[in-house]
C-alpha positions, 0 to 999 in steps of 0.5 A: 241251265242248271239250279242247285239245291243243296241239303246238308245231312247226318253226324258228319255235316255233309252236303248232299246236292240236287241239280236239275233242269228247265225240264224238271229231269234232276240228278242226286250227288253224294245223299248223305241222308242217314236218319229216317227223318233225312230220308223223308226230308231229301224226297220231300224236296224233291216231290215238293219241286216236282222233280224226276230223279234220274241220276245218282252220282257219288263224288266219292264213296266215304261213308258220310257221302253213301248213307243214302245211296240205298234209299235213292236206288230203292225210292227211284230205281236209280243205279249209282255211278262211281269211278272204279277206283271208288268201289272198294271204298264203297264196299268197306263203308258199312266197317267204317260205319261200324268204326264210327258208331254209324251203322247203315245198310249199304248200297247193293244195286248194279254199278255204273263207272264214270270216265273222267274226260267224258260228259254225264247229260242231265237232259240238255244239260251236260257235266264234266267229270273231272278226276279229281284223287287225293283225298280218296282214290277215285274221287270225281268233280262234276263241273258245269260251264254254263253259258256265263261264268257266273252261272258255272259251277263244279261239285267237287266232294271232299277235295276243296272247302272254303279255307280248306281242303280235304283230309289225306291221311285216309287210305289212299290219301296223299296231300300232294296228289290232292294239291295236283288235282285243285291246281289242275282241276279247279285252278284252271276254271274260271274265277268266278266258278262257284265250288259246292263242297262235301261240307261248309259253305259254298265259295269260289274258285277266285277266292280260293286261289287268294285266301286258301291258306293250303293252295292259294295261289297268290 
């Protein structure tokens, strides 16, 4: 099984998450982490638990969701894993931090791209990545079906938030293709899936389908 900790980071208020296994063997998602402070306060989490950063994986490469991505690869030797689409994006994060007052020192260490369709392991344990654009170009879910669908879950970045969706007037944005990838990525999973978002409140796949006033369902 799979635990989630979620931690949330900089100006922009963004989840960064931490899974891990029976095992200790955990995966870092989207480190938001921009002050020295977050920095200190992410590893601190993790040593606390006694966890073994394996895995660094971003959802998507907007700069709120890739502060930490150096810090990750430099703390724990970790090559961060993106979908190709992703990598101009990555690439133009220190301009936008520039644009919005956030300066930071990109990400420079070798790339790993991510096949949606295939599986990621954490140990036993094994993600689904699910193409998930619309928001941004290349944006990916990760989603854990658990043994119960009370135990599923899915990280799905900047696509779906409680009540809310994500923006699609960045470039490579379009709010149809996002609304496609919520009907077909999350929609289709079980009710009871849990959805940790890049920002706010986790929620549900049910409740999202009734109360979503973007895609509700019903």
């Amino acid at each position: 099984m799979l635990n989630v900790i979620s931690l949330t980071f900089n100006p922009v208020s963004e989840n960064t998450y931490v899974l891990y296994n029976e095992e200790k063997d955990c995966c870092i998602i989207d480190p938001g982490c921009y002050f020295d402070s977050e920095r200190e306060d992410l590893k601190s989490v993790i040593d606390n638990a006694g966890l073994r950063p394996v895995l660094l994986l971003n959802t998507h490469c907007h700069l709120d969701h890739i502060f930490g991505n150096k810090f990750a690869h430099e703390t724990w030797g970790l090559k961060l894993h993106i979908h190709p689409l992703e990598k101009l994006v990555l690439e133009m994060g220190p301009v936008s931090g520039e644009q919005w007052g956030l300066p930071f020192e990109n990400y420079q260490g070798p790339l790993e791209y991510l096949v949606p369709g295939e599986n990621i392991r954490l140990g036993s344990e094994e993600l689904e990545i699910r193409f998930t654009p619309g928001h941004s170009p290349g944006s990916v879910s990760f989603y854990y079906p658990a043994d119960s669908p009370e135990e599923g879950f899915i990280i799905g970045g900047d696509v779906l938030f409680n009540q809310g969706i994500g923006r699609t007037d960045l470039p490579g944005g379009s709010f149809e293709v996002l609304v496609n990838s919520i009907q077909t990525q999350f929609f289709t999973l079980p009710d009871e899936t849990r959805v940790y978002s890049g920002h706010g409140s986790v929620t549900t796949v049910g409740f999202e389908k009734m109360n979503n006033p973007f895609v509700k369902l019903y």
